[in-house]
VEXNU-886254 format. One record per residue (C-alpha): residue number from 0; residue in three letters; z, x, y. Coordinates in Angstrom, 1 decimal, always signed. Example, Ala and Ser with C-alpha at 12.3 -4.5 7.8 and 13.67 -1.06 7.14 Angstrom:
! VEXNU-886254
PT resi resn      z      x      y
PT    0  ALA   +7.8  +12.3   -4.5
PT    1  SER   +7.1  +13.7   -1.1
//
This chain:
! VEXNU-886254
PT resi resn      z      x      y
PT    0  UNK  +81.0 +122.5  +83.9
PT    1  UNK  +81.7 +120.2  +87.2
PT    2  UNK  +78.3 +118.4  +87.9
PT    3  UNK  +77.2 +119.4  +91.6
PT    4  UNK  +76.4 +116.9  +94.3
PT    5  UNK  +73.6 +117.0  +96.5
PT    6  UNK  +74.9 +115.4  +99.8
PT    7  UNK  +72.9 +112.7 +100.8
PT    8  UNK  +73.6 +110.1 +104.1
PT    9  UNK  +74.0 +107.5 +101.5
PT   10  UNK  +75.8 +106.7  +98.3
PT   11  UNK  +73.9 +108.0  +95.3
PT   12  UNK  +73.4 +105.9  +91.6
PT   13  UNK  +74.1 +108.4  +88.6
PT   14  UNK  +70.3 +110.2  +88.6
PT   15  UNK  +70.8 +111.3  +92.2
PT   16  UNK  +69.0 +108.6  +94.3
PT   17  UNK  +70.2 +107.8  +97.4
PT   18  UNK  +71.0 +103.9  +97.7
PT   19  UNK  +70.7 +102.1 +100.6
PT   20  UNK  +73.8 +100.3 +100.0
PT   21  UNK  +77.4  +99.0 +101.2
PT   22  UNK  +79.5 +102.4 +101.5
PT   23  UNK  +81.8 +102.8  +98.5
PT   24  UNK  +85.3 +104.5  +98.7
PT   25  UNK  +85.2 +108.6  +98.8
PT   26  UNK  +86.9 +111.0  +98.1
PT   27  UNK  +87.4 +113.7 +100.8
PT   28  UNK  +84.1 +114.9 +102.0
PT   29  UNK  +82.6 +114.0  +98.0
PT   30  UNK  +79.6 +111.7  +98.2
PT   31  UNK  +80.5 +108.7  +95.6
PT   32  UNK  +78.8 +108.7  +92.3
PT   33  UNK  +80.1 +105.5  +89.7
PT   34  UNK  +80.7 +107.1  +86.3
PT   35  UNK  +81.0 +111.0  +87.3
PT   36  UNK  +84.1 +112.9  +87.3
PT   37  UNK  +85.0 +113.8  +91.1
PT   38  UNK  +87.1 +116.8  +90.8
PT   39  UNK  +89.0 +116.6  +94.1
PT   40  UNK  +90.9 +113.6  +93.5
PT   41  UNK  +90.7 +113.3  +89.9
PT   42  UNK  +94.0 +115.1  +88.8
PT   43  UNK  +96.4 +113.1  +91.5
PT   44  UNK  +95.0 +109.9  +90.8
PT   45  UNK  +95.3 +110.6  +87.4
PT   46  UNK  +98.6 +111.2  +87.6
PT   47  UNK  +99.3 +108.4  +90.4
PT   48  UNK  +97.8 +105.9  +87.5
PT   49  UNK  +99.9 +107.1  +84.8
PT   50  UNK +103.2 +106.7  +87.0
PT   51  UNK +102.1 +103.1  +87.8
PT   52  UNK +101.2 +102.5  +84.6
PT   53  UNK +105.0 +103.7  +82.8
PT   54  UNK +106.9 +100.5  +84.5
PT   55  UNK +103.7  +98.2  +83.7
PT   56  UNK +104.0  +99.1  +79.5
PT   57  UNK +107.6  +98.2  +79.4
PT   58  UNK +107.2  +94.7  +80.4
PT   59  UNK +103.7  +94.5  +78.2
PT   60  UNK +105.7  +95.9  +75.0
PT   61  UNK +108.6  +93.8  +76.1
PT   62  UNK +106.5  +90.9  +75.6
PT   63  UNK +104.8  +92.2  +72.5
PT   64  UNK +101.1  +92.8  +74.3
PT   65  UNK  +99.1  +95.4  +72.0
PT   66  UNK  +97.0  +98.2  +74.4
PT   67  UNK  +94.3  +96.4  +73.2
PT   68  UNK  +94.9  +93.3  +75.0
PT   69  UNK  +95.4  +95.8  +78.4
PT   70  UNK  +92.2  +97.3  +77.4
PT   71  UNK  +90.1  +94.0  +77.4
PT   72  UNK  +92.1  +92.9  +80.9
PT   73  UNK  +91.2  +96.5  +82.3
PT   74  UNK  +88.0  +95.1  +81.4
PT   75  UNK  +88.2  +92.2  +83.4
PT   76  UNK  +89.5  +93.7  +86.2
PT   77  UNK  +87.1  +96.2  +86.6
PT   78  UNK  +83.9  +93.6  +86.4
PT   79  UNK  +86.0  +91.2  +88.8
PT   80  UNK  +86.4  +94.0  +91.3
PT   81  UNK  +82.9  +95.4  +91.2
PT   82  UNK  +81.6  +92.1  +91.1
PT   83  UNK  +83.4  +91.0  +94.4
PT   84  UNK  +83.9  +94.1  +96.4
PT   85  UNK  +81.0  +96.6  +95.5
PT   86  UNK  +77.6  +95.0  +95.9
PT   87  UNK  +74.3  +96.0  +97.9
PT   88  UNK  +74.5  +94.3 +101.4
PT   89  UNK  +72.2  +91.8 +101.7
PT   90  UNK  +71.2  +91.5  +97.9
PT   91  UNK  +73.0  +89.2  +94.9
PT   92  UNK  +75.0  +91.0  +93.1
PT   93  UNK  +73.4  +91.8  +89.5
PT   94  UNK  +74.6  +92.4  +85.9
PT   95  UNK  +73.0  +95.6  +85.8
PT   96  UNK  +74.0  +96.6  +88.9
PT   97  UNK  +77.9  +96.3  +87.5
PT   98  UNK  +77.3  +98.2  +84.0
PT   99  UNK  +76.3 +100.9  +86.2
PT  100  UNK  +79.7 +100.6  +88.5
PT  101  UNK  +82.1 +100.4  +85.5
PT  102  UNK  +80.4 +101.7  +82.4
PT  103  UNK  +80.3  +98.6  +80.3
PT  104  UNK  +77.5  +97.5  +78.4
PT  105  UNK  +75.4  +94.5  +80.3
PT  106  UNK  +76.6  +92.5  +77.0
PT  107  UNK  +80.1  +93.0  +78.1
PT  108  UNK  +79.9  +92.3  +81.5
PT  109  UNK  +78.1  +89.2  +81.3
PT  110  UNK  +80.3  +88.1  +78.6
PT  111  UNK  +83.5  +89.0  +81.3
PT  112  UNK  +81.6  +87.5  +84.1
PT  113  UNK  +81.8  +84.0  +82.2
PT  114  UNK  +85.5  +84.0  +81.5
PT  115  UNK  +87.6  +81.2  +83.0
PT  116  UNK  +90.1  +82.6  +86.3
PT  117  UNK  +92.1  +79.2  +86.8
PT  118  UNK  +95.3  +79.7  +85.0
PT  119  UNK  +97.0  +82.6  +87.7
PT  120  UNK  +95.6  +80.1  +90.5
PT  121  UNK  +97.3  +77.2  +89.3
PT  122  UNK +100.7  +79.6  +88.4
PT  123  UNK +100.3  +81.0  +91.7
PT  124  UNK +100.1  +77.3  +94.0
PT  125  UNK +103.0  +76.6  +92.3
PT  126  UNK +105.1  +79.0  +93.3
PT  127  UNK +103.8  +78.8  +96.9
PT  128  UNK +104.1  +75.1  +97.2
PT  129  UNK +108.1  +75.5  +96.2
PT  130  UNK +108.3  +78.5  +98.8
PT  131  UNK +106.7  +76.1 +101.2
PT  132  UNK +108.7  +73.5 +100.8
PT  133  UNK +112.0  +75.5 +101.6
PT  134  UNK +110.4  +77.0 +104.1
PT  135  UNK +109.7  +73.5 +105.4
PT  136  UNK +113.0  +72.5 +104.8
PT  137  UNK +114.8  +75.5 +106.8
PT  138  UNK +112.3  +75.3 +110.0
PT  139  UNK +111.3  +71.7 +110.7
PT  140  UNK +113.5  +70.0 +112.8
PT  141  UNK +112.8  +66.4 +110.7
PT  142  UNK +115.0  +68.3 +108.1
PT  143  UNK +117.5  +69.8 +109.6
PT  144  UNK +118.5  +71.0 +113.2
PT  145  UNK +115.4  +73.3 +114.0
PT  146  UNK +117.6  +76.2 +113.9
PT  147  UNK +117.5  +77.3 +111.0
PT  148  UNK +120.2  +74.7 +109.2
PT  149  UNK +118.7  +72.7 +106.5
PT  150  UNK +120.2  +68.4 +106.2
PT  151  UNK +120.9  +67.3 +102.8
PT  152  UNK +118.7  +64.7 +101.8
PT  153  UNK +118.4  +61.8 +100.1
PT  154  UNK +115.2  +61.4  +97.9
PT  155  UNK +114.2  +58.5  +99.4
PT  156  UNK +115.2  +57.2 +102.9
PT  157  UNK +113.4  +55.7 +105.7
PT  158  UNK +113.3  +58.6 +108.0
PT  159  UNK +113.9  +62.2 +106.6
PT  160  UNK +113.8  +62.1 +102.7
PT  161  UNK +113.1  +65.3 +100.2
PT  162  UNK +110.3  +62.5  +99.3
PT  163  UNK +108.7  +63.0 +102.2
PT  164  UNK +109.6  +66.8 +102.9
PT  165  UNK +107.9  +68.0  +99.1
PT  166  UNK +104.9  +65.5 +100.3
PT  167  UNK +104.7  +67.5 +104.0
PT  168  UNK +104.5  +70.8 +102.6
PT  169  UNK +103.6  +71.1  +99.0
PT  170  UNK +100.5  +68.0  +98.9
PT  171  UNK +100.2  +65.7  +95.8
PT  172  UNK +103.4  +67.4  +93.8
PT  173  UNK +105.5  +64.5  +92.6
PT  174  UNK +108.8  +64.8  +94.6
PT  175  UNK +111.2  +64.5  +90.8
PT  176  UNK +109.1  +67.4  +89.6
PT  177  UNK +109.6  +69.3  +92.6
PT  178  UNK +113.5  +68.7  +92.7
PT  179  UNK +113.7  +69.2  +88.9
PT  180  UNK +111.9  +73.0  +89.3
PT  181  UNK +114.4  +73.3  +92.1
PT  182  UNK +117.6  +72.9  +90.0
PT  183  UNK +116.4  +74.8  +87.5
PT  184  UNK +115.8  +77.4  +89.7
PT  185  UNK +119.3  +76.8  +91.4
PT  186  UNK +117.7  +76.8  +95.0
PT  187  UNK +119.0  +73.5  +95.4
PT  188  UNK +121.9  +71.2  +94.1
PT  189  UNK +122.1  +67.5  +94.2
PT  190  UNK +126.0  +66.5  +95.4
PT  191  UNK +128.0  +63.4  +93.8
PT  192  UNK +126.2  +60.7  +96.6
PT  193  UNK +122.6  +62.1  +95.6
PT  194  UNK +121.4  +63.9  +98.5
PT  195  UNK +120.1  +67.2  +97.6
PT  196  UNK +121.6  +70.5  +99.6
PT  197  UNK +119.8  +73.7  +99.5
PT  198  UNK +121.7  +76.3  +98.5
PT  199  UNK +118.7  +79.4  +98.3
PT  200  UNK +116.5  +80.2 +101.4
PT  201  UNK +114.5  +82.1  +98.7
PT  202  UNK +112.2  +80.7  +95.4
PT  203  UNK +112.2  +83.0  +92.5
PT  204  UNK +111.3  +80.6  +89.4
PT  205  UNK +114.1  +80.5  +86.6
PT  206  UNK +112.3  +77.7  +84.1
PT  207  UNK +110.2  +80.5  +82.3
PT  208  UNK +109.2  +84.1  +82.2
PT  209  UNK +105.7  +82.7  +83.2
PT  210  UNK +106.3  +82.3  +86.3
PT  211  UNK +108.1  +85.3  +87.5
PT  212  UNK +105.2  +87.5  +85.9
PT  213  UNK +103.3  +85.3  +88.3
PT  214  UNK +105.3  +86.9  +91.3
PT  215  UNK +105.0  +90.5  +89.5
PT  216  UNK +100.9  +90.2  +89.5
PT  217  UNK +101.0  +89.2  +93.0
PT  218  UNK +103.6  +91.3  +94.8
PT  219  UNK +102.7  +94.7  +93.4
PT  220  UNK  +99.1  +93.3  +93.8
PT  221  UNK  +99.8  +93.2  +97.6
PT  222  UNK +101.7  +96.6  +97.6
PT  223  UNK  +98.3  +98.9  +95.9
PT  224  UNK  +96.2  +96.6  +98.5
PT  225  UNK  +97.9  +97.9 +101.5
PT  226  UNK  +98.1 +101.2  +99.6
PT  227  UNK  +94.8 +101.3  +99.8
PT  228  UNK  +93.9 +100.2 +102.9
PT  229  UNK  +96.1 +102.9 +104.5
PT  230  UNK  +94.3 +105.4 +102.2
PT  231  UNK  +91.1 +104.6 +102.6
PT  232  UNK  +90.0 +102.1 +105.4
PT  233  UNK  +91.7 +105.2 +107.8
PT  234  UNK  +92.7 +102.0 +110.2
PT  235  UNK  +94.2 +102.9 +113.7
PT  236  UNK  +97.2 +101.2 +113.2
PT  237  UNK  +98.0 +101.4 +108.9
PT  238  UNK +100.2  +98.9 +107.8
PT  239  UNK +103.7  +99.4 +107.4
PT  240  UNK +104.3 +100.7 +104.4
PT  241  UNK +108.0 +102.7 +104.2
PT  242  UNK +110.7 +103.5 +101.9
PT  243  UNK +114.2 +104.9 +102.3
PT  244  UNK +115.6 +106.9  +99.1
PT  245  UNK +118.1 +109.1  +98.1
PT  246  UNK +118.8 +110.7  +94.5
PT  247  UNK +122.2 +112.0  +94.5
PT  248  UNK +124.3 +108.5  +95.5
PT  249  UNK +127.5 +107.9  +93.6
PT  250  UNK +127.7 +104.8  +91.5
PT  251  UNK +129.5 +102.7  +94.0
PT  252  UNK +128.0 +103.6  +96.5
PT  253  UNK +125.0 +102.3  +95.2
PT  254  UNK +126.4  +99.0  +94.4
PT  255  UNK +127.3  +98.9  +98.1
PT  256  UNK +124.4  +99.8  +99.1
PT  257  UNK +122.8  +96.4  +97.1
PT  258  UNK +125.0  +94.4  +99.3
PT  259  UNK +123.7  +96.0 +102.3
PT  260  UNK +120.2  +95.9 +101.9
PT  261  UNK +120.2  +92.3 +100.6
PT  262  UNK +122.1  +91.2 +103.8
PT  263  UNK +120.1  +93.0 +106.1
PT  264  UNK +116.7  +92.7 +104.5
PT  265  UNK +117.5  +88.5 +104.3
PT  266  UNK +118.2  +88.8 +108.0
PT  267  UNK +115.1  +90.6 +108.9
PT  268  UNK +113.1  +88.2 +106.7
PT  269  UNK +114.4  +84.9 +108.3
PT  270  UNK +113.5  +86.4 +111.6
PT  271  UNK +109.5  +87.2 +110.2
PT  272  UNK +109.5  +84.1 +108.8
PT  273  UNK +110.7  +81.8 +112.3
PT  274  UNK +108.1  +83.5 +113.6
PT  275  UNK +105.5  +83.0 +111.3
PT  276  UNK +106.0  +79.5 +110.6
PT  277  UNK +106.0  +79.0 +114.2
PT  278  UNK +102.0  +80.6 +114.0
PT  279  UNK +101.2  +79.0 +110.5
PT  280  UNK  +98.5  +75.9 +110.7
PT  281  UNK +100.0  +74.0 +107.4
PT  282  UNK +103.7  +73.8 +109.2
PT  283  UNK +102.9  +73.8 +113.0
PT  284  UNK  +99.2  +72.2 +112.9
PT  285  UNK  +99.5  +72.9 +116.8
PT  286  UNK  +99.1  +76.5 +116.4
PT  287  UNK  +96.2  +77.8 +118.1
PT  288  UNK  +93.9  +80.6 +116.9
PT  289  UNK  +90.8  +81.3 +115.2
PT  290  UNK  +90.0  +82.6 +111.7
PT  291  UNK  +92.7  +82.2 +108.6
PT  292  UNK  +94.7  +85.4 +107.3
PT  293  UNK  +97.7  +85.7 +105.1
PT  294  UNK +100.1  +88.0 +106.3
PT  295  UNK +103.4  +88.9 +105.4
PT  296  UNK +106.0  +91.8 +104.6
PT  297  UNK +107.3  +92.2 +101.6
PT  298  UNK +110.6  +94.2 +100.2
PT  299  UNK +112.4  +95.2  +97.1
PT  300  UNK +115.4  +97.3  +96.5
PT  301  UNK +115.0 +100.0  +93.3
PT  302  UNK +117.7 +101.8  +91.5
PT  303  UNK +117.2 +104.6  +88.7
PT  304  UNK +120.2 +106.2  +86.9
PT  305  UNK +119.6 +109.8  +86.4
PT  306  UNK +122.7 +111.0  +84.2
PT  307  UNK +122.1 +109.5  +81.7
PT  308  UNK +123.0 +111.1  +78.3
PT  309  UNK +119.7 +112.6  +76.8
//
């Protein structure tokens, strides 16, 4: 039997009570009840999860993680997320407030509340500090010709050195650790004389599978976010969020088509990114503005054979 909800102008906690509270996420014209079944939306989303979810259990059983272990991050996630983004405005946040959201025990979610979140920051300002320092290295004119044409460098020199580029734009990092994850990650190459020549406008770590699981967490993190915005922030102007597909494409055409997108989506992404380096406060500290956002676009190419042999 579905439970029926009184409508109320307010959210309501699990006996029926109106709460004078931050408005939580709806679904259609249902009021928002943590922990009941909401009958509308429960079969799509269902469905939505388990499609998200497919791709997400490869890599995990790839890398031998139990469901267990997604279980107890599921967990995590869930007290992180009501912790941060689902509180009473103008009141502290409590632990029993949370059991309520998610349906853990108070046990649980204080003993969730108290585990340590530093190791995806620390995988994460690495990756951005490489990606800055390329960046850095295509758009400032100290390093190149301002146009988008990176000088080779020597790692030490009195006026532009990758020395002093790495300490620009990626803060303390030692400049020989920096050129080191570099090579390894074949974005750059150091030639017979020992400058250093960047070969890759674009960072995707090669030293480990660490750190590309880094970028998985927070690209697709970044995709469900604007998802979600579009869904349910009803915004005047969504962000973009597009896809071009087609399901009958011959082999080689698809291979061409790989070529195609990669050379016209690098081209569209150098634009974005002249202009938004031209706007970012870390490389043009003369750029004017109030507030700090990170934006960005982000965009993959996907490919799915569909005759294969059964």
């Amino acid at each position: 039997m579905v439970p029926q909800v009184a409508r109320f102008n307010h959210p309501l906690n699990p006996i029926g009570l109106p709460l004078q509270m931050r408005e939580l996420p709806r679904q259609g014209d249902w009021d928002y009840i943590p922990n009941m079944p909401q009958s509308r939306s429960q079969r799509p989303l269902s469905a939505a999860t388990l499609q998200l979810l497919r791709p997400l259990v490869k890599i995990l059983l790839r890398n031998n993680v139990p469901h267990q272990t997604l279980t107890e991050w599921a967990k995590q996630a869930y007290v992180d997320v009501a912790n941060s983004e689902f509180g009473i405005a103008g009141k502290k946040q409590t632990v029993s407030r949370i059991a309520i959201l998610t349906g853990l025990t108070r046990k649980e979610v204080q003993r969730l509340l108290s585990q340590p979140d530093n190791a995806q920051r620390a995988d994460g300002e690495e990756y951005h500090r490489a990606s800055r320092v390329i960046t850095g290295w295509v758009r400032d004119p100290d390093f190149g010709d301002g146009k988008g044409h990176p000088h080779p460098l020597r790692m030490e020199a009195k006026e532009a050195s990758f020395a002093e580029l790495v300490k620009r734009y990626s803060g303390d990092m030692p400049a020989r650790a920096m050129l080191d994850e570099l090579l390894r990650a074949g974005a750059v190459k150091q030639l017979k004389d020992g400058r250093i020549c960047l070969l890759s406008r674009g960072y995707v770590p090669q030293k480990g599978s660490a750190e590309k699981l880094n970028i998985l967490g927070s690209d697709t993190a970044d995709l469900i976010t604007t998802i979600d915005h579009n869904l349910y922030e009803k915004p005047a102007k969504p962000r973009i969020q597009r896809k071009v597909m087609y399901d009958n494409v011959p082999i080689e055409a698809a291979k061409e088509f790989q070529i195609l997108a990669a050379a016209q989506s690098q081209e569209l992404l150098e634009a974005l990114d002249r202009w938004l380096s031209h706007r970012d406060r870390d490389v043009n500290p003369a750029s004017k503005g109030t507030g700090r956002v990170r934006v960005g676009l982000g965009l993959y190419h996907f490919e799915e054979r569909l005759d294969k042999e059964s």
